[in-house]
Every structure is written in structure tokens, then in C-alpha cells.
C-alpha positions in Angstrom: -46.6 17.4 -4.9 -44.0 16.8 -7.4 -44.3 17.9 -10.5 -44.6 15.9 -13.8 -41.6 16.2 -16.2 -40.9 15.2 -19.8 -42.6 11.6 -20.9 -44.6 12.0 -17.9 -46.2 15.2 -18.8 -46.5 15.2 -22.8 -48.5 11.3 -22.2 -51.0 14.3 -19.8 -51.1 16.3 -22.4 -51.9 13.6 -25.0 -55.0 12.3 -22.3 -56.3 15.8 -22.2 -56.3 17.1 -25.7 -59.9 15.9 -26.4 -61.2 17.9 -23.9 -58.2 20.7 -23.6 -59.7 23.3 -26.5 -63.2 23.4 -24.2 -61.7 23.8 -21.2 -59.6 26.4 -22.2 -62.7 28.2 -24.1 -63.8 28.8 -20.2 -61.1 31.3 -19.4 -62.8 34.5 -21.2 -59.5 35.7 -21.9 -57.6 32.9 -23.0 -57.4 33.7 -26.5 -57.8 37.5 -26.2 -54.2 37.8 -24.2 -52.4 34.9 -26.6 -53.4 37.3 -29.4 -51.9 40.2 -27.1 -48.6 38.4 -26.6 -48.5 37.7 -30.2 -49.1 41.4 -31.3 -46.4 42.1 -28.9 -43.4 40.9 -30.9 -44.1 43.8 -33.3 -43.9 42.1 -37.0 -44.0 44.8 -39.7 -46.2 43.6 -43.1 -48.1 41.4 -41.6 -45.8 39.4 -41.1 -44.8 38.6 -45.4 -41.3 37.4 -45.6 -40.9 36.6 -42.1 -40.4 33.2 -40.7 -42.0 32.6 -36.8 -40.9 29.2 -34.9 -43.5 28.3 -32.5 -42.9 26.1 -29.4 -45.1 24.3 -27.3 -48.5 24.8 -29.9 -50.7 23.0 -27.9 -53.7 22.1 -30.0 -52.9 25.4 -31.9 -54.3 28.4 -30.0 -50.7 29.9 -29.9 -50.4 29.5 -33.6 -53.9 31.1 -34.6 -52.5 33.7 -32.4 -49.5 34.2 -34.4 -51.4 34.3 -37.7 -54.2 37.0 -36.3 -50.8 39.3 -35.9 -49.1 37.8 -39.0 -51.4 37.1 -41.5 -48.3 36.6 -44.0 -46.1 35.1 -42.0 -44.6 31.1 -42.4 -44.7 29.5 -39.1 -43.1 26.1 -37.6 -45.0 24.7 -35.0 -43.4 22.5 -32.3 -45.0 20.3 -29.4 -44.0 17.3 -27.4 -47.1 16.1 -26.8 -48.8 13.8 -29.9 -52.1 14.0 -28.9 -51.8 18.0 -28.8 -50.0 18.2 -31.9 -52.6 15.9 -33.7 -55.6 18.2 -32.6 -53.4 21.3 -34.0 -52.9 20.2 -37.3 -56.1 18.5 -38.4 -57.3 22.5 -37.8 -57.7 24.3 -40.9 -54.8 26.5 -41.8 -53.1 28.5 -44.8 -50.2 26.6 -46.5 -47.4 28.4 -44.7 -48.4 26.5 -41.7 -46.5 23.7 -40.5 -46.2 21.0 -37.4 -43.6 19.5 -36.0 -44.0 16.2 -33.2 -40.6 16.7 -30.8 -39.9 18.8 -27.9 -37.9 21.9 -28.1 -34.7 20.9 -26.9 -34.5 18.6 -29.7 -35.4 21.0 -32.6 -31.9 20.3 -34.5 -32.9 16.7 -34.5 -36.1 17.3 -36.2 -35.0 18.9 -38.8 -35.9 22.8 -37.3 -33.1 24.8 -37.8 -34.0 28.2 -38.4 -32.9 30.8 -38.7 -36.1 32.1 -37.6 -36.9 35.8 -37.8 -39.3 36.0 -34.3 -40.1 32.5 -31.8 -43.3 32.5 -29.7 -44.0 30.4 -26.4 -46.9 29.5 -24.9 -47.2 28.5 -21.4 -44.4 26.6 -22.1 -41.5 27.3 -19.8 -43.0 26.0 -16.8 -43.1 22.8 -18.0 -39.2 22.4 -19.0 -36.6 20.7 -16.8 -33.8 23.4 -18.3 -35.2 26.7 -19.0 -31.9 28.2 -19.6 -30.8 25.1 -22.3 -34.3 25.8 -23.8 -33.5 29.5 -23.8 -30.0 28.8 -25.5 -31.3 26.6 -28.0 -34.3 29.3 -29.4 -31.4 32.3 -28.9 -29.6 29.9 -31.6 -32.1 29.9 -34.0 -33.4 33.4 -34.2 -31.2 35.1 -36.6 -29.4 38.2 -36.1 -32.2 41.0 -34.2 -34.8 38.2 -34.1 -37.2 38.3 -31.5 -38.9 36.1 -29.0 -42.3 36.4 -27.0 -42.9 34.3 -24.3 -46.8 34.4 -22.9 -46.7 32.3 -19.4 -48.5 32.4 -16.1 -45.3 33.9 -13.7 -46.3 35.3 -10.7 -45.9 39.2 -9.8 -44.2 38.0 -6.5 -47.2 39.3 -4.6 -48.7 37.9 -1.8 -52.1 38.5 -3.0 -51.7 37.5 -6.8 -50.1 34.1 -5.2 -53.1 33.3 -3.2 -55.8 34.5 -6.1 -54.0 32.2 -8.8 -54.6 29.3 -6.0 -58.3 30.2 -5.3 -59.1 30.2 -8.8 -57.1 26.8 -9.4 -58.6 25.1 -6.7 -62.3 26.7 -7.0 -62.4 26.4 -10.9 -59.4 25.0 -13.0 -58.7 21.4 -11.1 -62.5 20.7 -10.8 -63.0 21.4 -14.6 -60.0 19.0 -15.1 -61.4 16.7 -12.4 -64.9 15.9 -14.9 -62.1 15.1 -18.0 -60.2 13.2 -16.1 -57.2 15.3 -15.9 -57.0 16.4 -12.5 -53.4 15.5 -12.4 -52.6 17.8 -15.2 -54.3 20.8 -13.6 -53.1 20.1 -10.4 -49.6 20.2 -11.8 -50.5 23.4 -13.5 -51.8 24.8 -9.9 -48.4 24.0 -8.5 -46.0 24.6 -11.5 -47.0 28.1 -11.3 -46.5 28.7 -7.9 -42.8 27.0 -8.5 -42.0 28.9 -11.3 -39.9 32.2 -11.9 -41.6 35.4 -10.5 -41.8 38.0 -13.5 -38.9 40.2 -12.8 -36.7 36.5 -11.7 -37.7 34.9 -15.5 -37.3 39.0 -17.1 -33.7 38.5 -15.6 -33.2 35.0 -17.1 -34.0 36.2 -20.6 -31.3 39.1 -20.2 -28.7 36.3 -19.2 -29.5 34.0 -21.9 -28.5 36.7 -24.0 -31.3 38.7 -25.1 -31.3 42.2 -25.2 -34.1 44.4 -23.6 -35.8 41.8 -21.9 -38.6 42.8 -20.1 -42.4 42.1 -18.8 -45.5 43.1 -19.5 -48.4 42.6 -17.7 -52.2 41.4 -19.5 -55.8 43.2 -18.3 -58.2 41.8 -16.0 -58.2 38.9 -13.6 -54.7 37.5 -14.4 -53.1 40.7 -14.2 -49.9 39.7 -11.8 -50.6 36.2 -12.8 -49.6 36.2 -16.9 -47.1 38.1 -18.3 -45.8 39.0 -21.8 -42.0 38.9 -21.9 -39.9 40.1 -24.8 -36.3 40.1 -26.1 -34.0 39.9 -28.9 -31.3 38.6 -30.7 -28.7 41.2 -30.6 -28.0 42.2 -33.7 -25.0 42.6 -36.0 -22.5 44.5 -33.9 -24.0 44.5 -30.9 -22.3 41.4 -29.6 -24.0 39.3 -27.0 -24.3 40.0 -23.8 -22.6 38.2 -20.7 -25.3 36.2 -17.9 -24.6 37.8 -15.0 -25.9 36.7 -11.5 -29.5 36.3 -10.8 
């Protein structure tokens, strides 16, 4: 199966955004580890002062995420997909709070610059033709010790956590997207996963886009070896920035 890329998969996106909040609700701990990944990045105050950049928002659960760790925080919220983005922002949220329509790589264009003081991703790297130029671009606009967390579904590189993500994608998550009419989507989900960077291969591509103490973390229960938190930084003044060695 190929996989959907760019216009492709943000008009998906826009079919399933009706439906995409309720059939996310099914995964118990949806939420719970998006709020996990978001405590993660380690914001001091609540957040006050700080600025967070947001990419891929989806309908906003990544964002609500950012604000139960940051209460104080602003945040800039980016997605490709229209119909997503719409869902997000006609949500209730504090005046700090703001959406942007265009995809990542185009941030400059948009009018996103930064600099941005900690940038969150949700299950988004899977579905970018250029992790690395999306990499670069959100290394650019963290400032200097800024921090990124990216919460994604990257396989352990086990056997066994391979073939439970399948079972549970072809038992549960492509029949739910089946009764929306969105079995493509989920179907590309199934297989984007399986495609994409193991946890210590995408740990490694972090470390050569420059960010310093990249590394993985695993969440609790069922998708344990299946979604990871990954972390890095800027490096800050000084520190210089460090050469992408082979992977």
C-alpha cells in the first residue's frame, strides 16, 4: 500500500475531522499519554512567559495537552489540514491561544517565526515527506536551549510490539474508521507506523538534526513499545551545535 502524502492526506484529515475527536476518545489513553508527553518538556511556572509552537494540532488534543502542563503559557498552533484546524479552534480556549492553517514546512510563510521557547508534535512525523527538513525548520525556531517533544507511534523494533500494533489496527482502529468512512486514513495510519523510524532510528535523527540529549521514553500500558516520548534541545549559548553523523 502506498502511503498518502501532502494534499492527499490533509483532504483525509479534513473528511475525518467530524468524527476524528470520538474515535479517538476510544483509545483510553489517548489523552492521558498526550498530557504525559506534554509534561515531559519540563516548563517551569506553568508555563508564564514562555512561548510553545505546536505542529500538527489536529482538532486540538495536542494543544489542551500543552495547556494542562502550561497553564500560562502562549501557544501557536499549526495544521495542514482545514477541516482539523476548524474543529480546533471553534473549541473554547484562553486568549493566549492561537491557530494557524499551513503545514509545518511552511511556517516562515505564515507568518510563524518564533523564536519559540519549547515546540510540541503530535503524531506528526509520520506523515511528513522530509522529517529531517521538518526537523531543521523547528531546530530554527526554538531559541537558544529551547526544547522540543515529539509524541508519535515509533515502533520499539520488536518483533512482538510490530505484530500487536497490527492486531490492534486491523481488529479495532480500521473497522472504527471503516463506519466513518475513513478507512483509507486508518489504513494509512496501520502502515505509516510500521514504515516509520524505530525509537532508537528517529532518537538518532533528532541528535543529527542538531539537538542535544535526544532520547526516548516509553508510555504505560498497551502501547508501551508502540508510542514514545522523544525529547531534545536547542543547544544553548556556547554549546555550539552539533555535527549529523551517520545513522
Amino acid at each position: 500500500m502506498t502511503l498518502m502524502r501532502d494534499a492527499d492526506l490533509a483532504a483525509a484529515f479534513d473528511h475525518a475531522a467530524p468524527a476524528y475527536d470520538r474515535l479517538v476518545g476510544l483509545n483510553a489513553g489517548y489523552h492521558r499519554d498526550l498530557r504525559r508527553s506534554a509534561r515531559r518538556l519540563r516548563l517551569p511556572d506553568g508555563g508564564a512567559g514562555r512561548h510553545i509552537l505546536d505542529i500538527g494540532c489536529g482538532t486540538g488534543a495536542s494543544t489542551a495537552a500543552l495547556l494542562r502542563a502550561a497553564p500560562l503559557a502562549r501557544v501557536t498552533a499549526v495544521d495542514a489540514s482545514a477541516g482539523m484546524l476548524e474543529r480546533a479552534a471553534a473549541k473554547r480556549w484562553p486568549a493566549g491561544v492561537t491557530f494557524v492553517h499551513t503545514p509545518v514546512e511552511r511556517l516562515a510563510a505564515a507568518g510563524v517565526t518564533g523564536p519559540f521557547d519549547a515546540a510540541f508534535a503530535g503524531y506528526l512525523f509520520r506523515n511528513v515527506a522530509d522529517p529531517d527538513a521538518v526537523l531543521a525548520t523547528v531546530h530554527s525556531a526554538l531559541r537558544s536551549g529551547g526544547r522540543l517533544a515529539v509524541h508519535e507511534y515509533s515502533l520499539s523494533g520488536s518483533a512482538g510490539h510490530r505484530a500487536l500494533w497490527s492486531a490492534v489496527c486491523r481488529a479495532v482502529i480500521i473497522p472504527a474508521g471503516t463506519v466513518t468512512g475513513d478507512s483509507g486514513l486508518y489504513r494509512h495510519l496501520h502502515r505509516s507506523v510500521l514504515e516509520f523510524d524505530t525509537a532508537p532510528a528517529f532518537a538518532a535523527r533528532l541528535s543529527g538534526a542538531g539537538f542535544r540529549d535526544a532520547r526516548a521514553l516509553p508510555v504505560p500500558g498497551w502501547q508501551t513499545g508502540i508510542v514514545h516520548t522523544f525529547l531534545g534541545r536547542r543547544a544553548g549559548s556556547g554549546e555550539g551545535r552539533r555535527e549529523a553523523g551517520p545513522r
